[in-house]
C-alpha positions in Angstrom: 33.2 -4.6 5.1 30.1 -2.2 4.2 28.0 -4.3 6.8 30.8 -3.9 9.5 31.1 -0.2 8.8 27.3 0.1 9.2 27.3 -1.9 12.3 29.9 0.6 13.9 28.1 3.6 12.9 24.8 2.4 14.4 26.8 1.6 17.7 28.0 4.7 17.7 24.9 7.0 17.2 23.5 4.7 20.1 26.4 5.5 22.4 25.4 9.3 21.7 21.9 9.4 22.6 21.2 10.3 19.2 17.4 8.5 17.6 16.5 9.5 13.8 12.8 9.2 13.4 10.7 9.7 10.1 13.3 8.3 7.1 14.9 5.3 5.9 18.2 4.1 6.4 19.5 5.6 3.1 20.1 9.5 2.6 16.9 11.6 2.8 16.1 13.7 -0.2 17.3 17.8 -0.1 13.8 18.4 0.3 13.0 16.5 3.1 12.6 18.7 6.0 14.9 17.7 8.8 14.6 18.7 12.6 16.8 18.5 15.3 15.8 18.0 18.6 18.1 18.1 22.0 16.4 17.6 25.0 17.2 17.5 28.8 15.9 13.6 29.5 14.6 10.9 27.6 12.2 11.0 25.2 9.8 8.7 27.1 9.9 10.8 31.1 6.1 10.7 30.7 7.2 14.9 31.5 8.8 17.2 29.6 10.8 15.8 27.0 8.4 13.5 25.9 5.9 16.3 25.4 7.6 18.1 22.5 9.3 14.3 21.2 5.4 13.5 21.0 4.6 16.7 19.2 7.1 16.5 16.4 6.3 13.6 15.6 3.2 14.5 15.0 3.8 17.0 12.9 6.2 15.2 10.9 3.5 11.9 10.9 1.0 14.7 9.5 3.1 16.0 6.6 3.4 12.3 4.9 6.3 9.6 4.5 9.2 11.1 2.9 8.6 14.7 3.4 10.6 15.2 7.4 12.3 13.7 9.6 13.4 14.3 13.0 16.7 13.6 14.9 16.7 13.6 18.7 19.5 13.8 21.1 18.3 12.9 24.5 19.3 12.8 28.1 21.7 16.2 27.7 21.0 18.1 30.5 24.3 20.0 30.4 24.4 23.5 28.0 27.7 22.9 26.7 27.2 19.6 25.5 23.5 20.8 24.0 25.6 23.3 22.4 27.8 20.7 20.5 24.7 19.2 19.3 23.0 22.2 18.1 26.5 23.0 16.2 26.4 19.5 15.0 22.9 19.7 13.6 23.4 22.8 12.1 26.3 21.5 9.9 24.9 18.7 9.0 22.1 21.2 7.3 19.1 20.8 9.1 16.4 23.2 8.5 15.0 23.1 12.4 16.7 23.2 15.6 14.9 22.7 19.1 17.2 22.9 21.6 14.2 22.3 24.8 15.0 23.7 27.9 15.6 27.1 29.5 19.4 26.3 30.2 20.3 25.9 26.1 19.6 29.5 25.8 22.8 30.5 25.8 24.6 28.0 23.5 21.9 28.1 21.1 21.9 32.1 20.7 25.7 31.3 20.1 25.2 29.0 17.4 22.2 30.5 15.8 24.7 33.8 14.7 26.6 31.5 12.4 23.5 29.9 10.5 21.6 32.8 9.6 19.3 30.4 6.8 18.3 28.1 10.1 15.8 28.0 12.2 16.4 27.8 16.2 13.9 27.4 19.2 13.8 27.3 22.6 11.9 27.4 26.0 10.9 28.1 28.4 12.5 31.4 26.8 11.9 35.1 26.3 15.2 35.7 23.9 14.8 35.7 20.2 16.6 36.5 17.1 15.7 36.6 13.4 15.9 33.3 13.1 15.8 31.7 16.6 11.4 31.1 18.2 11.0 31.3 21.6 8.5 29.7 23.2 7.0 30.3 26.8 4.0 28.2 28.4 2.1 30.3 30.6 2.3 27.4 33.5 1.0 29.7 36.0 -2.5 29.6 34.5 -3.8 26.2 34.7 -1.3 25.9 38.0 -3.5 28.5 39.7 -6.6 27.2 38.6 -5.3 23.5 40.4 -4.3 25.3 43.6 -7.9 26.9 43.7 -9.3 23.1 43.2 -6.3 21.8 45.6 -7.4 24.1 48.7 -11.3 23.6 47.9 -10.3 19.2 48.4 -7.5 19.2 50.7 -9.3 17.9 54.3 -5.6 18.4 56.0 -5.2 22.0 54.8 -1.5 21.3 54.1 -0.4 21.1 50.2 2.7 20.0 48.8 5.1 21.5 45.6 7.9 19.4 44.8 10.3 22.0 42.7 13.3 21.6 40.3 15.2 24.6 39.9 13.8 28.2 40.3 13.7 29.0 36.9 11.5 28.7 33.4 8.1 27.5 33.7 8.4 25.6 36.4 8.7 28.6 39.5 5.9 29.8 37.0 3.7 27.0 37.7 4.8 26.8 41.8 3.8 30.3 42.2 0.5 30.4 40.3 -0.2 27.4 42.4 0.4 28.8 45.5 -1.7 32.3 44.1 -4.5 29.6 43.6 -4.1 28.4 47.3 -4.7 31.9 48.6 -7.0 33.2 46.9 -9.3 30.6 47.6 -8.2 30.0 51.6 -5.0 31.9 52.7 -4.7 29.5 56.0 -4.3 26.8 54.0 -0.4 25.6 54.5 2.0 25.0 51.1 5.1 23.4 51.6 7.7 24.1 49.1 10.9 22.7 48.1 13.2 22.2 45.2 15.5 19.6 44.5 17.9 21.8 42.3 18.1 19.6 39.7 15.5 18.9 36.6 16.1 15.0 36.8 16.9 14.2 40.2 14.0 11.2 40.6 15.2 10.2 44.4 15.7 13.6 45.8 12.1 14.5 44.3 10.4 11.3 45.9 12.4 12.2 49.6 10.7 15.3 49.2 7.5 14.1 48.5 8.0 12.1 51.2 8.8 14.6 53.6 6.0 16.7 52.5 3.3 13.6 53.0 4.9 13.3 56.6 3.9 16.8 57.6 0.1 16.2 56.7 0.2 17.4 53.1 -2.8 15.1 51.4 -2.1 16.8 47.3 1.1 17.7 46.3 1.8 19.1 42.9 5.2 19.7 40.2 7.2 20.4 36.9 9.9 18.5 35.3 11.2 14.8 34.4 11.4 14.7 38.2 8.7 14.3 38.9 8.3 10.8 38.2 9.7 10.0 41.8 7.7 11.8 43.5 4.4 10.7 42.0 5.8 7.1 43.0 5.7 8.9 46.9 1.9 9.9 46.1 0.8 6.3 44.6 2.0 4.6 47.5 -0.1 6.8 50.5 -3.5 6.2 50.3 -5.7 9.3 50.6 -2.5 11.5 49.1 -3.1 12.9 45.8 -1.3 14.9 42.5 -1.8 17.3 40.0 0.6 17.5 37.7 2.0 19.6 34.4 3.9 19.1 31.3 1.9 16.2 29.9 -1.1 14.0 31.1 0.8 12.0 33.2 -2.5 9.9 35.2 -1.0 6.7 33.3 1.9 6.8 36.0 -0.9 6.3 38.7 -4.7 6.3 37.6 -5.6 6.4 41.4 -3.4 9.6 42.6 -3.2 12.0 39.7 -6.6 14.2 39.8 -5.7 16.2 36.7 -3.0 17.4 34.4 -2.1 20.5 32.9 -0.4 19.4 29.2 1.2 21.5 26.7 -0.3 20.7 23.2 3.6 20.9 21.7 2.3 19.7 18.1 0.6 23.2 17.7 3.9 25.0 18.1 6.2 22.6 16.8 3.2 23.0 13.3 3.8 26.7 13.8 7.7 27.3 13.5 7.4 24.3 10.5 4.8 26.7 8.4 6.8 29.6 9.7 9.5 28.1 8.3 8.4 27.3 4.7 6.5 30.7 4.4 10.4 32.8 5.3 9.8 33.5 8.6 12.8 31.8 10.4 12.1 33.1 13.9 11.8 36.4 15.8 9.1 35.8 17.8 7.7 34.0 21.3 5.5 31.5 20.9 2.9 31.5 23.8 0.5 28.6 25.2 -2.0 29.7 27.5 -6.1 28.6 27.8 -7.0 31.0 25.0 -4.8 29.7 22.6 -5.8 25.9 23.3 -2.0 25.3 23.7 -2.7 24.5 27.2 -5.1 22.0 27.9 -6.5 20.7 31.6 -7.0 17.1 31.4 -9.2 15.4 34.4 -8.7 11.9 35.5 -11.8 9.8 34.7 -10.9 7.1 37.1 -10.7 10.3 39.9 -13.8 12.2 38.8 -16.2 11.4 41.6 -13.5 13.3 44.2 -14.6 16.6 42.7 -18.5 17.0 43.0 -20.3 18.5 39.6 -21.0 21.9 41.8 -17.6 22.3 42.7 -16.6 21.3 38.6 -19.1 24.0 37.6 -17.3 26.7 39.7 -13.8 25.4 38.5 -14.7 25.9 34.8 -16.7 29.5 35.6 -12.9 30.2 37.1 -11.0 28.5 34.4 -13.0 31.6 31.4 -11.7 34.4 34.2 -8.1 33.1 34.1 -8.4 32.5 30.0 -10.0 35.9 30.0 -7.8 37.8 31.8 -10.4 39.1 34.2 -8.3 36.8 36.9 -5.0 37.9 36.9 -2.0 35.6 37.5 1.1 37.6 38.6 4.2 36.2 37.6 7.4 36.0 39.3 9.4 39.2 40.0 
């Protein structure tokens, strides 16, 4: 009978999207440290979600067997459902809730009034509480520093952005892009669009698609998405990608130049030590170039299509932007 009830209970944590990493099958000890995590896709979109699944897991991995563990809800792209699982977390008495995505905000702030002794985060956000971290990745820096490098190799001098939604970091990252684009050639054509959806693979690769038909030889993104429309890229020869969230040139070695990836362990190591010391939130949590939280990763397999002169005057542009002697507007 205990082995049928077990088997019913696993089916059922299955059925909910719901993966406990980091402990054993029996009860975790009081002091473990447990953290919740609901995110928009699956923990493996090579995008987003898999970017701060990655980076708890490091962190838990670095504080030792035994001492945290992690619960995931994935593929909750709906607030009101992420809001039943941030509830549900927060009875069960874990000690850190992520809720990651711009549209938990307002869920979470609801839930976060009733558990003063817990710690919330979210992002792409700007809202905090006393116990609820925002955090906000300045995706319009390294995304203006690959528009620069985008008009400086595009031969057809039209360039592609395959959007979401016009929200968070990712109309961050379109439109420090596109300020990238013009300040290194203003003729140079961008064609933007946005699929209105986060996860919406076929819409992103029609639009990728569409874009590649009217000239555009790189193209560029944000979100879980985008895995469609670097399929679009991979199969035109000559039609490249930068892309964001995570270093994503495994998807295809031979279209991805470069990849602007959040280092999500950093902040997740933060708001744990935060944690411990008292400090249960009240703040936003930036990533930018001078904080490291933001790295630019190249493509080895692509490095001969940028020449070392023009490499030299990308990195003398990247210490402007991380400086702040290159500004980057952000959306009004």
């Amino acid at each position: 009978m205990k082995k049928l009830l077990l088997s019913m209970m696993v089916l059922v944590l299955l059925a909910a999207g719901l993966v406990v990493v980091g402990c054993a099958a029996e009860e975790a000890q009081d002091d473990t440290l447990k953290i919740g995590l609901i995110l928009p896709s699956g923990r493996d979109d090579m995008s987003w979600s898999q970017g701060m699944y990655e980076g708890v897991n490091a962190v838990i991995a670095n504080m030792g067997a035994g001492n945290a563990r992690m619960a995931v809800t994935e593929n909750v792209p709906n607030p009101v459902d992420a809001g039943a699982a941030i509830r549900d977390y927060a009875n069960q008495g874990f000690n850190i809730i992520i809720a990651h995505g711009s549209q938990y905000q307002n869920p979470l702030m609801e839930v976060a009034a009733d558990f003063p002794e817990v710690t919330f985060a979210h992002g792409t956000a700007f809202e905090t509480a006393q116990n609820i971290f925002a955090y906000d990745p300045q995706a319009q820096l390294g995304a203006y520093l690959f528009g620069w490098l985008a008009a400086q190799m595009t031969e057809s001098q039209v360039l592609g952005i395959v959007g979401p939604v016009r929200a968070g970091d990712a109309i961050k990252y379109n439109y420090g892009f596109i300020q990238g684009v013009e300040a290194a050639d203003p003729s140079i054509r961008v064609l933007e669009s946005y699929t209105g959806s986060f996860g919406d693979n076929i819409q992103a690769k029609e639009m990728a698609e569409a874009h590649i038909n009217a000239r555009a030889d790189i193209l560029t993104g944000t979100a879980q998405q985008v895995v469609g429309a670097i399929q679009a890229v991979s199969e035109n020869d000559g039609v490249y990608w930068f892309a964001n969230d995570t270093d994503q040139s495994p998807l295809a070695p031979n279209s991805i130049i470069a990849s602007q990836a959040y280092s999500w362990e950093t902040v997740v190591q933060y708001m744990v030590d935060s944690h411990m010391a008292g400090k249960l939130g009240g703040e936003i949590i930036s990533l930018d170039l001078t904080n490291e939280r933001i790295q630019l990763v190249f493509n080895p397999v692509l490095m001969d299509l940028v020449p070392a002169d023009l490499m030299a005057e990308f990195e003398v542009l990247k210490a402007d932007v991380a400086s702040g002697a290159i500004q980057v507007r952000l959306p009004e």
